[in-house]
C-alpha positions in Angstrom: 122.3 117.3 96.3 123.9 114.0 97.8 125.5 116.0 100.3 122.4 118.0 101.7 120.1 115.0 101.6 122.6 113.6 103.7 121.7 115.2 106.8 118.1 113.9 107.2 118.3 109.9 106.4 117.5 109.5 109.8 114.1 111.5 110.4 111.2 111.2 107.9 109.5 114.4 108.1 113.0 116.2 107.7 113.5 114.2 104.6 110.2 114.6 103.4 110.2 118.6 103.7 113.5 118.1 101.6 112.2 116.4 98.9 109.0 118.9 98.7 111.6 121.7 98.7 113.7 120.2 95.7 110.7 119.0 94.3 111.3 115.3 94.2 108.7 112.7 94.2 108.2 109.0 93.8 107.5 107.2 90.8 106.7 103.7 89.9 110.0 102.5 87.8 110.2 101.1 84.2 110.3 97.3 84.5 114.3 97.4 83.5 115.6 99.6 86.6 117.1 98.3 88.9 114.7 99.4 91.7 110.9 98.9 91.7 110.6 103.0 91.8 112.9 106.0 91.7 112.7 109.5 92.9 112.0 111.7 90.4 112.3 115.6 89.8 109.7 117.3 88.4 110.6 120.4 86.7 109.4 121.7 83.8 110.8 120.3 80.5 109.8 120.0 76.9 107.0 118.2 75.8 107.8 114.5 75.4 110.7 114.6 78.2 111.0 112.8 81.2 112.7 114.8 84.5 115.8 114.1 86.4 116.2 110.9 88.8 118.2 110.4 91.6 120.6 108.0 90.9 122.4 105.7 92.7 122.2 102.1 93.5 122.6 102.3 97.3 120.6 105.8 97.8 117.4 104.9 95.8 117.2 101.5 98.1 118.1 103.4 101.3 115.5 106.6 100.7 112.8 104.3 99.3 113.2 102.3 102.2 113.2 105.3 104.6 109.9 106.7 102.9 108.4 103.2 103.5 107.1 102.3 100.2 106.7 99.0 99.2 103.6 99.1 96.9 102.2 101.2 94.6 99.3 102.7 96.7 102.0 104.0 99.5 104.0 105.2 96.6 101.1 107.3 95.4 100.8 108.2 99.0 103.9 109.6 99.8 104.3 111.5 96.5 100.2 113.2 97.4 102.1 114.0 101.1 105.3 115.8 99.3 102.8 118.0 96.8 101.0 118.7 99.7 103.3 119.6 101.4 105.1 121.7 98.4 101.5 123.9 98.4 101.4 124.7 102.4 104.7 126.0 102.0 104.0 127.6 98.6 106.0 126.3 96.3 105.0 126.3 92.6 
């Protein structure tokens, strides 16, 4: 995943239509991380489980960074855009 993310650190929208694709959004992290929130994907899992993250120390920073959120509200934001975004192009 690295790899294809790779291509669009430099435009937004093109990394946004990614993460909608992939089905990736931001979440507020647990007060232990490392980062103040991670990218998570949502897929469906058992009751009780928590999805994948995107993991690694320089990435998070850089695609957090690159989505421009520094609060909670443009977290929230940004994750309404990429679920939008997920239903115009009719993902489920």
């Amino acid at each position: 995943m690295k790899l294809d993310m790779a291509r669009f650190l430099k435009d937004r929208e093109q990394m946004l239509h990614y993460l909608a694709r992939e089905n990736i959004v931001p979440v507020k992290a647990p007060p232990w991380a490392v980062h103040q929130f991670e990218l998570r994907r949502n897929e469906r899992t058992g009751r009780g489980q928590i999805g994948r993250h995107v993991s690694g120390k320089e990435t998070t920073a850089l695609l957090i960074q690159l989505l421009g959120i520094h609060d909670e509200a443009s977290c929230r934001e940004v994750r309404e855009h990429i679920k939008s975004l997920r239903t115009s192009f009719g993902y489920k």
